[in-house]
C-alpha positions as a Markdown table, in Angstrom:
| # | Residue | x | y | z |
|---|---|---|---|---|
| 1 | Unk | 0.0 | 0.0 | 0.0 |
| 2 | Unk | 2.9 | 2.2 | 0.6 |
| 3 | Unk | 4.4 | 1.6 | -2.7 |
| 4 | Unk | 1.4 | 2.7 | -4.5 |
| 5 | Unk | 0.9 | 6.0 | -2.6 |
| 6 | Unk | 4.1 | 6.8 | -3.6 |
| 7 | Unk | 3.6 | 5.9 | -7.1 |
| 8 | Unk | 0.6 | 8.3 | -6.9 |
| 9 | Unk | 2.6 | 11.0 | -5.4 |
| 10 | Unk | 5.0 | 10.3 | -8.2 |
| 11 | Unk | 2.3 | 10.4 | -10.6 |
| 12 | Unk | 1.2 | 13.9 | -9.6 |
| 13 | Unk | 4.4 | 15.7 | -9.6 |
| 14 | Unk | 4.8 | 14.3 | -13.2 |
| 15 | Unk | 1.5 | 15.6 | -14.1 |
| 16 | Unk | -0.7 | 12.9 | -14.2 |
| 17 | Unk | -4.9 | 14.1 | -14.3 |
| 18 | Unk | -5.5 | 14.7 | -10.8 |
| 19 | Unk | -9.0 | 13.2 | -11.3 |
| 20 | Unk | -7.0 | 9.9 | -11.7 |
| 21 | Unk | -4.9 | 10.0 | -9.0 |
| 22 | Unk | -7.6 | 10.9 | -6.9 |
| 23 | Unk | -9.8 | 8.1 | -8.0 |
| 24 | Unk | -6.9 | 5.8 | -7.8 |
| 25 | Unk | -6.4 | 6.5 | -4.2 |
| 26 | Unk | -10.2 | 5.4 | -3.5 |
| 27 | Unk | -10.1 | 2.8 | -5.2 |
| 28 | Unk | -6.9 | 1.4 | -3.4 |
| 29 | Unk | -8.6 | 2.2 | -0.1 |
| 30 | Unk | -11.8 | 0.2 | -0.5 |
| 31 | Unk | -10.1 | -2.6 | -1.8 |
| 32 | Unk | -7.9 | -2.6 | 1.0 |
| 33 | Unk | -11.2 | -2.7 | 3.6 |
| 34 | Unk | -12.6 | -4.7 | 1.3 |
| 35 | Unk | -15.4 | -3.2 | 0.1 |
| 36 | Unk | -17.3 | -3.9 | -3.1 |
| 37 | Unk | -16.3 | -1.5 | -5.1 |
| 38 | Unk | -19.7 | -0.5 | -6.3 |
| 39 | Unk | -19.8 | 1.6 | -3.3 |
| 40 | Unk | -17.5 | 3.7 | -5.2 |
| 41 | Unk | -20.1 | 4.3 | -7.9 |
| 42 | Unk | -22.6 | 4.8 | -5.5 |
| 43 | Unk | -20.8 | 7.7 | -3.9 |
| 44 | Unk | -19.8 | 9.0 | -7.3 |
| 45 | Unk | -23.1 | 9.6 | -8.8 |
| 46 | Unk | -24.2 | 11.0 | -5.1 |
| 47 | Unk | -23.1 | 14.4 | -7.0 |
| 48 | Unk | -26.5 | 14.4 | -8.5 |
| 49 | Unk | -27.9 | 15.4 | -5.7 |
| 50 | Unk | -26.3 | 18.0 | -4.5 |
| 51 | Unk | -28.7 | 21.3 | -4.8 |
| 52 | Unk | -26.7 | 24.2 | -6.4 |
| 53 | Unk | -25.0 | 21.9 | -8.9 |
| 54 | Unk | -26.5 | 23.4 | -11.7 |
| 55 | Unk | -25.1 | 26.7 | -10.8 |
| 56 | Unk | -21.6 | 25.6 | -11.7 |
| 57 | Unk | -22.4 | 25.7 | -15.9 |
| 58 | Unk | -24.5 | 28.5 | -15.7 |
| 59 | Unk | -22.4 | 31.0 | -14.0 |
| 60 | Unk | -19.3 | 30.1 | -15.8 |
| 61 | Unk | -21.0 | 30.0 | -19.4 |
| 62 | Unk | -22.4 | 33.6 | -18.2 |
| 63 | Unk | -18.7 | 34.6 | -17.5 |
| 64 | Unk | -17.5 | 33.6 | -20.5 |
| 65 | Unk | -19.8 | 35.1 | -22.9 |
| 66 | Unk | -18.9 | 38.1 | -20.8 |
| 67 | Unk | -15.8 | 37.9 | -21.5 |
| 68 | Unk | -16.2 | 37.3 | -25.6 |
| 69 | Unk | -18.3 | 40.5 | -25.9 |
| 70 | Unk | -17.2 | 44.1 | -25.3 |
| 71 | Unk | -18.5 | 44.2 | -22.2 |
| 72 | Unk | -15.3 | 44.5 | -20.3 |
| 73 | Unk | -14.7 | 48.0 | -22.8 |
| 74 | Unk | -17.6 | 49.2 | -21.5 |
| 75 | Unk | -17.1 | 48.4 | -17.7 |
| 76 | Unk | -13.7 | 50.3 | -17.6 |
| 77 | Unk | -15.8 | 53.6 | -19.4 |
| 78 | Unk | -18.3 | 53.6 | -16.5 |
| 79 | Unk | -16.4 | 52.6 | -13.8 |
| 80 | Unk | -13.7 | 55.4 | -15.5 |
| 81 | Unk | -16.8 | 57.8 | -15.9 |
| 82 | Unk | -17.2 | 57.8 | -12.1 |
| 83 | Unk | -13.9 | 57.8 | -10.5 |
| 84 | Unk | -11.4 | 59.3 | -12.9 |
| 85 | Unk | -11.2 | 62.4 | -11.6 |
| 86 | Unk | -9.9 | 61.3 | -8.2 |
| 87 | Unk | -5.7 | 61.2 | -7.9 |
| 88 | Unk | -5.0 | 56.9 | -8.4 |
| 89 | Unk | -8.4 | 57.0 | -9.6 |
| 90 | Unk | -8.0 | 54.8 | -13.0 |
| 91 | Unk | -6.0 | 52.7 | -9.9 |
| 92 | Unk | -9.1 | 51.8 | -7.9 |
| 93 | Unk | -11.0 | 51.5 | -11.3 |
| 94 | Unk | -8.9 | 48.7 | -12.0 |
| 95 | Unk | -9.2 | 47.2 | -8.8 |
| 96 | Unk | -13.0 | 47.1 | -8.7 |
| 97 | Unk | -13.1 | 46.0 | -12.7 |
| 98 | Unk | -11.1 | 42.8 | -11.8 |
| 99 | Unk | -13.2 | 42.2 | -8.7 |
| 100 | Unk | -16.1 | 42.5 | -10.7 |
| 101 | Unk | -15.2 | 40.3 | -13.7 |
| 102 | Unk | -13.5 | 37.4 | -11.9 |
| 103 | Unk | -16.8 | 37.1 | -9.4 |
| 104 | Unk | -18.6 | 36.5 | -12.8 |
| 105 | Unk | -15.8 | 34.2 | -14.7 |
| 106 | Unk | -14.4 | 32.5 | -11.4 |
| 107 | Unk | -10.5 | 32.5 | -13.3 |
| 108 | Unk | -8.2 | 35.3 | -12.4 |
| 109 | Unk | -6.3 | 34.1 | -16.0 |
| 110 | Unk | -9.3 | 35.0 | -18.2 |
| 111 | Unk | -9.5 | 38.7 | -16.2 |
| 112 | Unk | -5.8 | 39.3 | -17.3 |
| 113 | Unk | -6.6 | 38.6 | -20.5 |
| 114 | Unk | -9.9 | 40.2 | -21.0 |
| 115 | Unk | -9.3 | 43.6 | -19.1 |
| 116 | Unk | -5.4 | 43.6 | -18.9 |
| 117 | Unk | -5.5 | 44.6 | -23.2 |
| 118 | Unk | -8.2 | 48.0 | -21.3 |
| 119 | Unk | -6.2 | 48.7 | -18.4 |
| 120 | Unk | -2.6 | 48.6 | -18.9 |
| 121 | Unk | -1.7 | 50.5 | -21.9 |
| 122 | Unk | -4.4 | 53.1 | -19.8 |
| 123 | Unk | -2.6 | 52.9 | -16.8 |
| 124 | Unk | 0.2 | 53.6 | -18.3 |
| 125 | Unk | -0.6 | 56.6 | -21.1 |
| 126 | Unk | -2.3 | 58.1 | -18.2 |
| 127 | Unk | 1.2 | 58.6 | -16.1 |
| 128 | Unk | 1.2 | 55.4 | -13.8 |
| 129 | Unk | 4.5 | 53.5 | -13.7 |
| 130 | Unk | 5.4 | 50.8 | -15.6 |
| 131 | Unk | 6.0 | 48.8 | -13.0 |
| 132 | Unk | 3.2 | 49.7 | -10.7 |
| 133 | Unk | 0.6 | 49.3 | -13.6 |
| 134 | Unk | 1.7 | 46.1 | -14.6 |
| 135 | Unk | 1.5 | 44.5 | -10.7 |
| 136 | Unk | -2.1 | 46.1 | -10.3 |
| 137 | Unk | -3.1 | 44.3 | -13.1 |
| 138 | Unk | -1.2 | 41.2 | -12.2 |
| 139 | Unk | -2.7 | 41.1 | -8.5 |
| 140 | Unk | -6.1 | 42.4 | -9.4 |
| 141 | Unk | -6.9 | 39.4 | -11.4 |
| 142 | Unk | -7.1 | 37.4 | -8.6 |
| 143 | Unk | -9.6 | 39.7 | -7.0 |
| 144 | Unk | -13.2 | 38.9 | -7.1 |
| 145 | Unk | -13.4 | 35.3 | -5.7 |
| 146 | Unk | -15.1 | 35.9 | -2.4 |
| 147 | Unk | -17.7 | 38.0 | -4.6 |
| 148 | Unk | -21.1 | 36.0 | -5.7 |
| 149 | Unk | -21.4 | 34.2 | -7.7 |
| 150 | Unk | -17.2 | 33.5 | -7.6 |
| 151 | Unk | -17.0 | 29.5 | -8.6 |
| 152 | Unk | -14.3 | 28.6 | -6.1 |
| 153 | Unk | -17.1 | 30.2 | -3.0 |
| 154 | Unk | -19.6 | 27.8 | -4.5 |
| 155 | Unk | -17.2 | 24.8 | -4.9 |
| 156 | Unk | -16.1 | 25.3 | -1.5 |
| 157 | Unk | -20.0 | 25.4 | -0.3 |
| 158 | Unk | -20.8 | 21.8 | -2.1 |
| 159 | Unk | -17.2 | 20.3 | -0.3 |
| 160 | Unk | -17.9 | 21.4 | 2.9 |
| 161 | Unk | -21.2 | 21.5 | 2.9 |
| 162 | Unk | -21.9 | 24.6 | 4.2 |
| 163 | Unk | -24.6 | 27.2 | 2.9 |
| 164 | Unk | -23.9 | 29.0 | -0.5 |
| 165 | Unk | -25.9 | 32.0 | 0.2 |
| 166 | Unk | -23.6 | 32.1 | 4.1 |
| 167 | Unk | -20.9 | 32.1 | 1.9 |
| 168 | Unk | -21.8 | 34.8 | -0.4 |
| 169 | Unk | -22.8 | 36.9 | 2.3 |
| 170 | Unk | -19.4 | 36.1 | 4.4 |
| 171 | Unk | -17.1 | 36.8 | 1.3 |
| 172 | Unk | -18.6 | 40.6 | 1.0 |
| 173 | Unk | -16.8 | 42.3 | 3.8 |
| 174 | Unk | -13.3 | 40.5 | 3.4 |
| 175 | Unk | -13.1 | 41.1 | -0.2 |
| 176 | Unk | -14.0 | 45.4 | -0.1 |
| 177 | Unk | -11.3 | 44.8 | 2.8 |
| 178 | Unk | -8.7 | 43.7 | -0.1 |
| 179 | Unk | -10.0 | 46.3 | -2.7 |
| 180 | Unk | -9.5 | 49.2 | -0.2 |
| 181 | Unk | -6.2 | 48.0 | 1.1 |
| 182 | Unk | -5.0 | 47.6 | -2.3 |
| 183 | Unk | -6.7 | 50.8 | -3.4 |
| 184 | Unk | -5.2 | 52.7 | -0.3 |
| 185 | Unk | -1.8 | 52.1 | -1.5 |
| 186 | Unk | -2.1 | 52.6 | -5.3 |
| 187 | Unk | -3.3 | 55.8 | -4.1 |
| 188 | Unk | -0.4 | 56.5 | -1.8 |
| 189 | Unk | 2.3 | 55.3 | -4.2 |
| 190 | Unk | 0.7 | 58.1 | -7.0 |
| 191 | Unk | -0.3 | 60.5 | -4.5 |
| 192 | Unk | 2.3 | 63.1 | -6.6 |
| 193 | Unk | 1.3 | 62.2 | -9.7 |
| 194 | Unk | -0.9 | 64.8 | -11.0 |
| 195 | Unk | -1.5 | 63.9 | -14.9 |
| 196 | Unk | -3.4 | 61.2 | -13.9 |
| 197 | Unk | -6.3 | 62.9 | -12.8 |
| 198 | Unk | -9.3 | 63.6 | -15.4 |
| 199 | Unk | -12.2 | 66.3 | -15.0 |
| 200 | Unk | -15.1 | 64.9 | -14.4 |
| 201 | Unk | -17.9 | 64.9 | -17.0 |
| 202 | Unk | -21.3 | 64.8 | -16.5 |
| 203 | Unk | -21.7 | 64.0 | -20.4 |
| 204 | Unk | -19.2 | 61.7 | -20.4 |
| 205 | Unk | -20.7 | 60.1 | -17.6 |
| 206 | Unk | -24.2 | 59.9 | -19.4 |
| 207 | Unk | -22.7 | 58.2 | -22.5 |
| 208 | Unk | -21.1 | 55.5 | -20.5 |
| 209 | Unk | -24.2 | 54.7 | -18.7 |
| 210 | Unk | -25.9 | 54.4 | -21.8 |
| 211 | Unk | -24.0 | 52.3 | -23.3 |
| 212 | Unk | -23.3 | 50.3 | -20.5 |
| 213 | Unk | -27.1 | 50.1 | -20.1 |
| 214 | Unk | -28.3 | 46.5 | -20.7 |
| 215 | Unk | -24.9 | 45.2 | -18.2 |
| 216 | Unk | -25.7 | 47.6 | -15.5 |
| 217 | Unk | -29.3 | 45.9 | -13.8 |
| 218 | Unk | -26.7 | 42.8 | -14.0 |
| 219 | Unk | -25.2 | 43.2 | -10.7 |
| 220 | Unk | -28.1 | 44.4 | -9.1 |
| 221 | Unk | -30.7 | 42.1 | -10.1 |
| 222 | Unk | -28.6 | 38.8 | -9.3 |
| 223 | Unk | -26.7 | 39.8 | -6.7 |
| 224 | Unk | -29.4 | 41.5 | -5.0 |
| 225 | Unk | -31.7 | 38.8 | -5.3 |
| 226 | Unk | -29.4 | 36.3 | -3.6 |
| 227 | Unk | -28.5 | 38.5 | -0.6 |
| 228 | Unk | -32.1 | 38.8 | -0.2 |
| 229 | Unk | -33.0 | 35.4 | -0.4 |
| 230 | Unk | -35.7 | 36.1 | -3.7 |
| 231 | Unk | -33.5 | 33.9 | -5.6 |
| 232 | Unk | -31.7 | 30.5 | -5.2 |
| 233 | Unk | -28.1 | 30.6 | -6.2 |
| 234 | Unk | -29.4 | 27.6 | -9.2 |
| 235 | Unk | -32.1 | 30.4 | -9.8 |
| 236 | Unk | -29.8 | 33.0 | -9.5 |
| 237 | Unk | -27.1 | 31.3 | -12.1 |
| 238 | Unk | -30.3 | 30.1 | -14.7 |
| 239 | Unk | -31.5 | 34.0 | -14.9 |
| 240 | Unk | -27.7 | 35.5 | -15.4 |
| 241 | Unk | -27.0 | 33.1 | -18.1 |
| 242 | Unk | -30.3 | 33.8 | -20.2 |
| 243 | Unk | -30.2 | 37.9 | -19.5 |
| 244 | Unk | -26.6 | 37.6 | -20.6 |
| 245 | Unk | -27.3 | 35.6 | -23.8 |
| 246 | Unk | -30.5 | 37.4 | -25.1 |
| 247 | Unk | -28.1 | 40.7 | -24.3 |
| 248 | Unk | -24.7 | 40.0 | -25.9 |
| 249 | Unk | -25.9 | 37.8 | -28.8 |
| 250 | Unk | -29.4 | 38.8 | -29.8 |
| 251 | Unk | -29.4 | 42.6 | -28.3 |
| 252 | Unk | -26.1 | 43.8 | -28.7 |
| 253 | Unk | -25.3 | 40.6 | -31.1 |
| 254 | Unk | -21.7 | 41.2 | -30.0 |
| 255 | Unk | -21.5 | 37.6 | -30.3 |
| 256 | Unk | -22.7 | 35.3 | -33.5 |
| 257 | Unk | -24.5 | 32.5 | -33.2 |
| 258 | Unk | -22.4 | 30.7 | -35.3 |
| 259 | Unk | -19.4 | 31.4 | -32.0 |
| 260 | Unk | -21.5 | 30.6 | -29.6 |
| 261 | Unk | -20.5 | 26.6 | -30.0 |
| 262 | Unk | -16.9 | 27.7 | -29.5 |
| 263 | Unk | -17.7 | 29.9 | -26.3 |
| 264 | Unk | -19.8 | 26.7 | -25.3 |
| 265 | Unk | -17.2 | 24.4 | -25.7 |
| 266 | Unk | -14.3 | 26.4 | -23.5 |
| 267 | Unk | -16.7 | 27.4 | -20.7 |
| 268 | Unk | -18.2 | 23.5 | -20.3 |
| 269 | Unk | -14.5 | 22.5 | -20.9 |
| 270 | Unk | -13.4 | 24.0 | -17.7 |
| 271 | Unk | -16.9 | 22.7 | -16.1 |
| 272 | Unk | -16.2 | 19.3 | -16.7 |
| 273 | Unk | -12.6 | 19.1 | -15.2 |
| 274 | Unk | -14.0 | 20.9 | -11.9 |
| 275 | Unk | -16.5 | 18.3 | -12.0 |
| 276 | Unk | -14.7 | 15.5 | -12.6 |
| 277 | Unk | -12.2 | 15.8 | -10.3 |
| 278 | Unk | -15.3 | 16.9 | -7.8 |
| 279 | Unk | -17.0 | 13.3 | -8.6 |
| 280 | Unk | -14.1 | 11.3 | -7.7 |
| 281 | Unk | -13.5 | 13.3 | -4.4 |
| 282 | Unk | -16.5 | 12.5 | -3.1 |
| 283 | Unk | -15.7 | 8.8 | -3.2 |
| 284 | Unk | -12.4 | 9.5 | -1.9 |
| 285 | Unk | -13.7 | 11.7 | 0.9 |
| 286 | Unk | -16.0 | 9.6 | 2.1 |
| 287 | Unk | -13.0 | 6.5 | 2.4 |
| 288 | Unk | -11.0 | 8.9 | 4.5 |
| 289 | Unk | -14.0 | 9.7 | 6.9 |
| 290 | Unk | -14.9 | 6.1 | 7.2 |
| 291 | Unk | -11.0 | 4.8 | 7.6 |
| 292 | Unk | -10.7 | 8.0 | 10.5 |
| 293 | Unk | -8.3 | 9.7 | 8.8 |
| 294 | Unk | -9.4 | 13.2 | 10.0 |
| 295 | Unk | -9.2 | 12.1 | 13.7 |
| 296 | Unk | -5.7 | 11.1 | 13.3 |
| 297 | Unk | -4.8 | 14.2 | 11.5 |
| 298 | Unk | -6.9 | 15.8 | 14.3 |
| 299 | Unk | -4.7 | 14.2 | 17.5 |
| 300 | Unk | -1.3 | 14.9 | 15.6 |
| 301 | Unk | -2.5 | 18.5 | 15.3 |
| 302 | Unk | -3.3 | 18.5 | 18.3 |
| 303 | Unk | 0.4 | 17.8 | 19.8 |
| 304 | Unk | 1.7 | 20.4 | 17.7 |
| 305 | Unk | -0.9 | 23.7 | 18.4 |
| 306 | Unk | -2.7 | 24.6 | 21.7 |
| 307 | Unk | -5.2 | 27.5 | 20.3 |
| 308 | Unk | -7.4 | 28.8 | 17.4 |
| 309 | Unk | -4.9 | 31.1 | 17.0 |
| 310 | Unk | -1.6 | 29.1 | 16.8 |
| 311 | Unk | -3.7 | 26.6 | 14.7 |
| 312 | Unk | -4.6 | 29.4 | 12.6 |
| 313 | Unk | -1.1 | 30.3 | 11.8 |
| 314 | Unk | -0.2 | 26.7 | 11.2 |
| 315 | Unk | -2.8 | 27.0 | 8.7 |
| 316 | Unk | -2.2 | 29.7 | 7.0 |
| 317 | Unk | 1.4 | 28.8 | 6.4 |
| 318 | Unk | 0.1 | 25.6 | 5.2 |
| 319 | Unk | -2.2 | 27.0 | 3.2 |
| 320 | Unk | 0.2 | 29.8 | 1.3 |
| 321 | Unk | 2.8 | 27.1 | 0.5 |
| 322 | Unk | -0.1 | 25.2 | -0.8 |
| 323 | Unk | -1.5 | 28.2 | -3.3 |
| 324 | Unk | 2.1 | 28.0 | -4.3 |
| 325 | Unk | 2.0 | 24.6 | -5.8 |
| 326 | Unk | -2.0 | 23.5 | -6.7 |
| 327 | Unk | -4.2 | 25.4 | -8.2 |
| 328 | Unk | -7.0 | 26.3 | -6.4 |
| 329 | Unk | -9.8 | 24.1 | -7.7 |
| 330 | Unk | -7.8 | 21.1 | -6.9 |
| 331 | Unk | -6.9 | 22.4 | -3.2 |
| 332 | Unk | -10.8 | 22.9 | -2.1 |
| 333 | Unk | -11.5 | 19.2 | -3.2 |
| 334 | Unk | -8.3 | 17.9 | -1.5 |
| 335 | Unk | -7.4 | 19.5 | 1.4 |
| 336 | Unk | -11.1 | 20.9 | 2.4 |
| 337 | Unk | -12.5 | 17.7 | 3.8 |
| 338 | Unk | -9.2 | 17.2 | 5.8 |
| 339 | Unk | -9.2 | 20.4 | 7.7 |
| 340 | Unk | -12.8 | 20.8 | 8.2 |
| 341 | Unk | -13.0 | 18.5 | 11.3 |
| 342 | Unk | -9.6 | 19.2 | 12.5 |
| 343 | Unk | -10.7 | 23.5 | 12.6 |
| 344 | Unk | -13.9 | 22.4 | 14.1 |
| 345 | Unk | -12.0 | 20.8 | 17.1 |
| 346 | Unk | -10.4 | 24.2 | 17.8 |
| 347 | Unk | -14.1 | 25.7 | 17.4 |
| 348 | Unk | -13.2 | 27.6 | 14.1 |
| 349 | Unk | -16.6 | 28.5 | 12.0 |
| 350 | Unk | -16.8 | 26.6 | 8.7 |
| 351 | Unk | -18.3 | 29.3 | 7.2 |
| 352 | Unk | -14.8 | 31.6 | 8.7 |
| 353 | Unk | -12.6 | 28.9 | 7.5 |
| 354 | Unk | -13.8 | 28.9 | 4.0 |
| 355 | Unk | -13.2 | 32.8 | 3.8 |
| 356 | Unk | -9.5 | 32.3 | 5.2 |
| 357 | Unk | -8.8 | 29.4 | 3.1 |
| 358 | Unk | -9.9 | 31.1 | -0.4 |
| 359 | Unk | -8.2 | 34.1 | 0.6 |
| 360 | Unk | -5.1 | 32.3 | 1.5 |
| 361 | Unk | -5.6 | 30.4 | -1.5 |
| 362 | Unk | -5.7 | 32.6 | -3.7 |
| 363 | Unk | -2.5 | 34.3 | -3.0 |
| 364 | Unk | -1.0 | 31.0 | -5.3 |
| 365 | Unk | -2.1 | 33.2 | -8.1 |
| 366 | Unk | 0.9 | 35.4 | -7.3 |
| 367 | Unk | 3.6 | 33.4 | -5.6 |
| 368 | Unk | 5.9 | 31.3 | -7.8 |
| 369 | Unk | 6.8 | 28.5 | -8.5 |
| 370 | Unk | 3.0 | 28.0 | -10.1 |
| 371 | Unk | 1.7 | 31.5 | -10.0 |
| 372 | Unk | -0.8 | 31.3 | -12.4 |
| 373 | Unk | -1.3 | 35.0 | -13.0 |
| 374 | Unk | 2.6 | 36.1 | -13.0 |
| 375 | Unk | 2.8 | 33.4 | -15.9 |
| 376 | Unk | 0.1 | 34.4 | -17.9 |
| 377 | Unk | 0.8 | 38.5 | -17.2 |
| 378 | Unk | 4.1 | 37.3 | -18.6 |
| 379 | Unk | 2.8 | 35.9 | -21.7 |
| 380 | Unk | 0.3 | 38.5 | -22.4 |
| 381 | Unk | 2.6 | 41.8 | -21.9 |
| 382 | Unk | 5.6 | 40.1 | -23.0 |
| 383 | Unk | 7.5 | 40.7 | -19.8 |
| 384 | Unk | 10.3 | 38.6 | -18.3 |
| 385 | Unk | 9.0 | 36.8 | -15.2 |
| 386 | Unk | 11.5 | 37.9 | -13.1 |
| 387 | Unk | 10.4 | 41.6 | -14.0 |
| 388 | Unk | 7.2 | 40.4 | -13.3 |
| 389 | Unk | 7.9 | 39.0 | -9.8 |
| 390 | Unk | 9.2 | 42.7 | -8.6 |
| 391 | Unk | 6.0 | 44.3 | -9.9 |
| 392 | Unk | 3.9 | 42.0 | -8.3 |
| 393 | Unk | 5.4 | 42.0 | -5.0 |
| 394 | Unk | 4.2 | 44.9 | -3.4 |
| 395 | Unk | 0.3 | 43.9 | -3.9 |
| 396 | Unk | 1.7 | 40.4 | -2.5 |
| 397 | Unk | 2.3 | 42.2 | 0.9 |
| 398 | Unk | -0.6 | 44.3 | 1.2 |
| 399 | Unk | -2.7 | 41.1 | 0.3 |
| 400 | Unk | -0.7 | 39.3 | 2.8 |
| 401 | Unk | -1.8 | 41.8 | 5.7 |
| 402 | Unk | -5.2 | 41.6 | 4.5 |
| 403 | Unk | -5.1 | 37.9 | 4.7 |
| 404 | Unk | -3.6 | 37.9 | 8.4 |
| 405 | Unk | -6.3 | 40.5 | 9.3 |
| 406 | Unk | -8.8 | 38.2 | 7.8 |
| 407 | Unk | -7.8 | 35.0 | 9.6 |
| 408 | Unk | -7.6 | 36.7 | 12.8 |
| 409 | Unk | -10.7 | 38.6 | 12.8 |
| 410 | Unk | -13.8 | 36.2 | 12.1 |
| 411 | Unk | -16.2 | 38.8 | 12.8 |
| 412 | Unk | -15.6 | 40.5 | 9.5 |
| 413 | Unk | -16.7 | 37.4 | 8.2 |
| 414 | Unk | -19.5 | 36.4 | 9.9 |
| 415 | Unk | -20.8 | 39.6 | 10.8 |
| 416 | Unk | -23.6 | 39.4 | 8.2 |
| 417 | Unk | -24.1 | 35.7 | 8.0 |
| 418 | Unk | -27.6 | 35.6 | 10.3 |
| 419 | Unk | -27.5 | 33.5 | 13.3 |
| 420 | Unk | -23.7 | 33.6 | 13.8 |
């Protein structure tokens, strides 16, 4: 048995699909207790019932047609329209762009790429650094995921089990935490900078809202109606994806019909790995639970921390060396159902600890050696990585402190989940 964990290991680091790894790894365990493994099945197709499955597609098809039309043109204009004439402004525009987008695509890579070609040859024809403009972009892209309806928040709601909606409403004061930490220090660092600033313009203003007028009610609408509890987060997903395919392809026809197979095709293409690999770590899940795994993992813990709050910064070291090496999707489905029972021991809210581990999480998207976003920033500005490293590393700190502030303060969290 130890010989074949250690071919899996092997497996991974040489890039095998993590879906077969992971089913590997149940299968091995129920053979070795024995069990038919039918049971495996069983517990595999248990994904069909799981209520806000449906959301998954829909959300991320909406993103993606999104992110096809020329609705991330007009989302800089507005948000530009409003704040431009404040010193850093095109700064905190940025930030709250990202945020926006990658709550609706769930992948800081496809932000980069969609709003990076907007907002860094802006950034810098309006006086910003090189530098500086090309880390804002880089961090900002990872922004957004604690923002309904982000896809890791969700994915993170059918592991653990916890309420969607909880989540939703616990990601909304961490994540304007990040944007104004973030936008506190772009605006420090250009606080000289005059040629930045634009006069405001009530016109200009007016003609941004206008053409901006069928994506605007977006926000609203959805978000609104899941933080009120009018919609389900399914309902919620089913309702964004039909506004936003009557809008950009039969409104706006920004998009053919004859694309929309190819748009299809990459959206349900990330869909299926996240659900595959989901499907198999329910089956592999369950095996640890039944074999105790968690309890052991629980009383080793245990002999090594003493508090929530040294467990907490065991956890977040854990957690940031993790980011570094797996990419998100593929940390909630692995490491979620082990640390679940061991935080609970140390009374730590599941609802907190998914806030703290997606936060923590999604600093991976900056630190090497995967760094998702530093790679594709690379690619797309054709910078040297190295160069791209030192831009970045600033917005690494300040999210860093966020993080830490975070982790140790579970109020801002919980504060309007009802009942906590």
């Amino acid at each position: 048995m130890i010989i074949f964990s250690i071919v899996l290991v092997l497996l991974a680091i040489l890039g095998a699909p993590l879906f077969v790894v992971i089913a590997t790894s149940a299968m091995l365990g129920f053979t070795s207790d024995d069990t038919d493994l039918m049971n495996m099945a069983i517990e595999i197709l248990g994904i069909a019932d799981m209520p806000f499955l449906t959301a998954i597609p829909l959300f991320t098809f909406a993103g993606y047609l999104l992110s096809e039309s020329n609705a991330p043109k007009r989302l800089v204009r507005m948000t530009g329209a409003l704040l431009g004439w404040m010193p850093g402004g095109l700064a905190v525009i940025s930030l709250a762009a990202c945020a926006f987008f990658t709550a609706f695509t769930g992948a800081s890579g496809v932000t980069i790429i969609a709003l990076g070609a907007l907002l860094y040859p802006a950034l810098t024809q309006d006086g910003y650094p090189e530098r500086f403009s090309l880390g804002l972009v880089t961090a900002s892209g990872s922004l957004g995921l604690l923002f309904a309806p982000s896809l890791p928040l969700i994915l993170y709601g059918v592991i653990a089990e916890v309420s969607i909606d909880h989540l939703f409403l616990a990601g909304i004061l961490p994540g304007i935490l990040m944007i104004i930490m973030l936008s506190g220090w772009s605006l420090w660092v250009n606080r000289g900078n005059r040629q930045m600033i634009k006069t405001f313009s009530w016109r200009e203003l007016g003609a941004a809202a206008r053409e901006s007028l069928w994506e605007l009610p977006l926000p609203f609408v959805v978000l609104g109606g899941i933080y009120s509890g009018f919609f389900a987060v399914s309902e919620a997903a089913a309702i964004t994806a039909l506004y936003v395919l009557i809008v950009e392809v039969f409104i706006l026809r920004e998009i053919k019909i004859s694309e929309l197979p190819k748009v299809i095709r990459a959206s349900m293409v990330l869909v299926g790995g996240i659900l595959i690999i989901l499907t198999v770590s329910l089956a592999s899940t369950n095996y640890m639970i039944s074999a105790g795994i968690p309890q052991m993992l629980l009383e080793w813990v245990s002999n090594l921390v003493t508090s929530p709050t040294s467990f907490l910064l065991l956890l977040l070291v854990f957690l940031l060396v993790l980011g570094a090496i797996l990419d998100i999707f593929s940390a909630i489905v692995l490491v979620v159902p082990l640390i679940l029972p061991i935080a609970a021991g140390y009374g730590i809210h599941p609802v907190h600890l998914g806030i703290v581990f997606l936060v923590a999480m999604q600093m991976g998207y900056l630190t090497p050696p995967v760094g998702l976003n530093l790679f594709i920033s690379s690619y797309r500005f054709q910078k040297p990585i190295l160069y791209v490293y030192s831009a970045t590393f600033p917005f690494l700190m300040i999210l860093l402190l966020s993080v830490v502030v975070i982790a140790f303060w579970p109020g801002l969290s919980l504060w309007l989940v009802p009942n906590q």
